[in-house]
N, C-alpha and C positions, 0 to 999 in steps of 0.2 A: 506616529500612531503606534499603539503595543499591539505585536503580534500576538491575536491569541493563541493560546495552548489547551488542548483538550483533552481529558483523562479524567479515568474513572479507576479507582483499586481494582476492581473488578476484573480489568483487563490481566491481571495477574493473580487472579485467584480460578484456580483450575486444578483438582488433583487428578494427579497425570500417575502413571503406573513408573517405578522408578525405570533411571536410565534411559525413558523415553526421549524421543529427539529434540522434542521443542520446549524452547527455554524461555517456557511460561513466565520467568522470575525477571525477564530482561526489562519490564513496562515500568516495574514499579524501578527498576533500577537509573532507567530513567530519567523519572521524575524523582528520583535523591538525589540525581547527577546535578539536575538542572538548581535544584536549590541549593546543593550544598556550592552551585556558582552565581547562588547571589537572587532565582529567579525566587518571588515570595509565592508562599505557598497559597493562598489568597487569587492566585492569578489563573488559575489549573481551572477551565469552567468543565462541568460534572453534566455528562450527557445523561438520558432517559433513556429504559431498555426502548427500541423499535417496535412498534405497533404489527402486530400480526398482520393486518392489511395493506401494509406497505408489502411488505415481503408476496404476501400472494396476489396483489394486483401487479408487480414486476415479475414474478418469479412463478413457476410449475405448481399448483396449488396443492396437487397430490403430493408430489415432494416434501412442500414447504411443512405440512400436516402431519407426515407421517415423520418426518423429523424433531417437529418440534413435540410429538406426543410419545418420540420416543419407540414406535415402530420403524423405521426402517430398516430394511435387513439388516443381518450381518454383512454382507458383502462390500455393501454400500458404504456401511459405517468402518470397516476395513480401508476402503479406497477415500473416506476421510481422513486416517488418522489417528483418529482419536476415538477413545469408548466412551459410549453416550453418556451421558448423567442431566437433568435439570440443572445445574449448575455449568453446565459448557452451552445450554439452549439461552442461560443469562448470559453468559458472558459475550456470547456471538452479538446477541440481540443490541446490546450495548455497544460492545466495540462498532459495529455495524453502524448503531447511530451516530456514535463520535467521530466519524470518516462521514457523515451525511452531515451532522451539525459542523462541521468543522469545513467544508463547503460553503453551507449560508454566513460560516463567519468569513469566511474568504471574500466574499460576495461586499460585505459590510466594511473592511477592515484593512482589503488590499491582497492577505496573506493571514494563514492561517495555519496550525497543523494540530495534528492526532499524534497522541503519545501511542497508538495500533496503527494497523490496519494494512491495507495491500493484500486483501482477500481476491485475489485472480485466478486462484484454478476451482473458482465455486461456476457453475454450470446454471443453468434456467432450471434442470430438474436432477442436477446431482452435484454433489460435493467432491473434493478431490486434495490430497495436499493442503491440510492442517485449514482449509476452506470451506466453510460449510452453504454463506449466502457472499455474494462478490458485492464489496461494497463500493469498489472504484466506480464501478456501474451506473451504482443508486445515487453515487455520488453527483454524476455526471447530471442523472436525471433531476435531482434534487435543483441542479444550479440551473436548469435549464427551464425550471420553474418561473426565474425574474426574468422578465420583460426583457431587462437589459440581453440576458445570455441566450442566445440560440444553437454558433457552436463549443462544442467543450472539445477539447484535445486532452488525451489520456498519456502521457510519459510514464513508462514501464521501465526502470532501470534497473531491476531484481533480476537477481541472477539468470531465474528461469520464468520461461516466456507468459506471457501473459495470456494465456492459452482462453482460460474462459469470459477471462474482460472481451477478445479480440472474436470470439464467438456472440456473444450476447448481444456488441456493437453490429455486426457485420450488417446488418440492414438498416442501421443508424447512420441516413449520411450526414448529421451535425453532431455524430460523436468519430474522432479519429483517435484510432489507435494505434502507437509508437512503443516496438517493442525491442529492448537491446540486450540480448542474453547472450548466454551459454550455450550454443548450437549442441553439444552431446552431453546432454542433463535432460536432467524431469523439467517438462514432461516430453518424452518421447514421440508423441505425438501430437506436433506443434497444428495450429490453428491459424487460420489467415487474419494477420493486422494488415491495418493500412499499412504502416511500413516496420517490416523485421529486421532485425540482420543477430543474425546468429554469431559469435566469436566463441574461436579455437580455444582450445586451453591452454590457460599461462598467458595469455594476452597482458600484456603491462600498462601501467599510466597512458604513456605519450597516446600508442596507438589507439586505445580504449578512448579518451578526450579527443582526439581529432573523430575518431569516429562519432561520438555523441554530435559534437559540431556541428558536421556535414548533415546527420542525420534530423537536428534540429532545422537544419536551413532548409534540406528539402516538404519537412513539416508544414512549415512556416509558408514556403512558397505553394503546398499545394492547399491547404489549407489556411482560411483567416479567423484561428481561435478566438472566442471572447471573454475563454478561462480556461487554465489547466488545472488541471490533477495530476499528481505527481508521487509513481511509489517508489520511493527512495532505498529498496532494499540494499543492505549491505553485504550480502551474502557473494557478491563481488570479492568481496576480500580477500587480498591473499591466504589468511588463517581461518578461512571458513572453513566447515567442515566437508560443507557440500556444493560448495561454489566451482571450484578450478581454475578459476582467474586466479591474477595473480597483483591487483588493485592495490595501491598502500593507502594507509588513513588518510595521509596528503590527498592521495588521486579521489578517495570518496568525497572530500570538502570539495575540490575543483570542482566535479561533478557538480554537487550538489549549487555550487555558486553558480555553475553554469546555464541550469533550470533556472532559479530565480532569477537571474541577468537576463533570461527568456522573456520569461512574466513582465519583469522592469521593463524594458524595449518596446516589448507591445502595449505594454500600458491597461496591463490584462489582471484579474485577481488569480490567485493561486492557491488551492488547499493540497498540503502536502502529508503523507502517512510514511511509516518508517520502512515497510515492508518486509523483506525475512532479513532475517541471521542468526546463523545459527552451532558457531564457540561454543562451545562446553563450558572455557570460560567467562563467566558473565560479566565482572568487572571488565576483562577485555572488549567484551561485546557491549557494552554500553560504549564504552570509549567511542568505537567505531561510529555508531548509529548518532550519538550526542553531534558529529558532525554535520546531519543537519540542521541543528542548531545554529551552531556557531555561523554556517550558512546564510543561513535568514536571518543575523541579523541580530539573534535573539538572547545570544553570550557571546563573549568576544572570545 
């Protein structure tokens, strides 16, 4: 069965003030990546912006409003990231569904993934870290829609913690959340997941993959997922700018084999988003993140 892939151009169209941090141009890089290895451009299915009422029936309404109209303070929109425009309220909205559509194709298909997504430091009523609405969340809620899915399990493997995913769940007892980061990184003021574990910097392959292991089995044993979600950040990586680990490409594909050997096992669907990274260089930085691809299955 063909994993689907989801993406919209949109996810890479954002004017950003130069030298800014985030490497808006990585989505569409992408998906050049992925066809110039063969996948046909035919196969990319093309989300709808998100409906305003999804967002303010999960989400802070005064928030969701004053955001999307383009009021919210300065401070706020500071502790976002990014400087407001209508064009970054489409672009959320969209990416946002492609992490929720790409869920129900997980649902249908086995597996699934978003060429975005890994919005976790977005809040119930505030944004945080290039995150404005958390769509790992909605994602969760999304799958928890079919009959068949009751619990979701959420794997966090972005560098830095899953701070607002692991808030948002905290009184979801069929959503768990697994969070493996950067113990001295953003955000500094970590948030209780089901299970954390924080790592040192300069952490390598071996120790990094036995960790995920162990920290899969105890998941597994405390929880009986009926689907995961999975943000596959790569900002792990050795040459990341803002990560501190010290992950090589190899150690990002192990990982990522290693989640979907999860999914495999249990006999569970999977939708998986790329999460941060964040290289200056962008050809380098697709490199990296293409290995979920290769991953699941989807290029050799």
């Amino acid at each position: 069965m063909t994993t689907p892939l989801v993406f919209h151009p949109i996810y890479s169209q954002l004017d950003l003030p130069e030298r800014h941090r985030f490497p808006i141009e990585k989505y569409v890089g992408i998906r050049d990546e992925l066809i110039r290895r063969g996948i046909d451009k035919a196969r990319f299915i093309t989300p709808s912006p998100l409906d305003f009422s999804v967002l303010t029936d999960n989400y802070d309404r005064q928030y969701v409003e004053a955001l999307t109209s383009g009021n919210l303070d300065k401070k706020a929109m500071r502790r976002i990231g990014f400087p407001w425009s209508q064009q970054l309220i489409e672009r959320t909205r969209t990416a946002v569904a492609g992490t929720c559509l790409t869920a129900s194709l997980a649902l249908q298909h086995g597996k699934a993934l978003n060429l975005t997504g890994g919005y976790h430091h977005a809040f119930a009523d505030f944004g945080s870290g290039f995150c404005l609405f958390n769509d790992l969340y909605l994602a969760a809620k999304t799958m928890q829609k079919s009959s068949a899915i009751d619990n979701v399990l959420i794997v966090d493997l972005d560098v830095h913690q899953g701070d607002g995913t692991a808030k948002l769940a905290e009184n979801d007892r069929d959503i768990f959340t697994l969070s493996i980061h950067g113990e001295k990184n953003f955000p500094y003021r970590k948030q209780q997941s089901n299970i954390d574990i924080g790592l040192a910097k300069g952490t390598e392959d071996d120790e990094y993959l036995q960790t995920l292991e162990q920290a899969l089995a105890l998941a597994k044993r405390q929880f009986q997922p009926d689907a995961i979600i999975y943000d596959a950040g790569v900002d792990v990586h050795v040459n990341d700018d803002l990560g501190h680990l010290h992950i090589s490409t190899e150690g990002v594909y192990e990982r990522d084999k290693i989640v979907f050997a999860l999914a495999e096992q249990l006999g569970v669907p999977i939708a998986a988003v790329i999460g941060g990274g964040y290289q200056r260089d962008i050809a380098a930085l697709v490199d990296v993140h293409i290995q979920l691809y290769r991953a699941a299955g989807v290029i050799s």
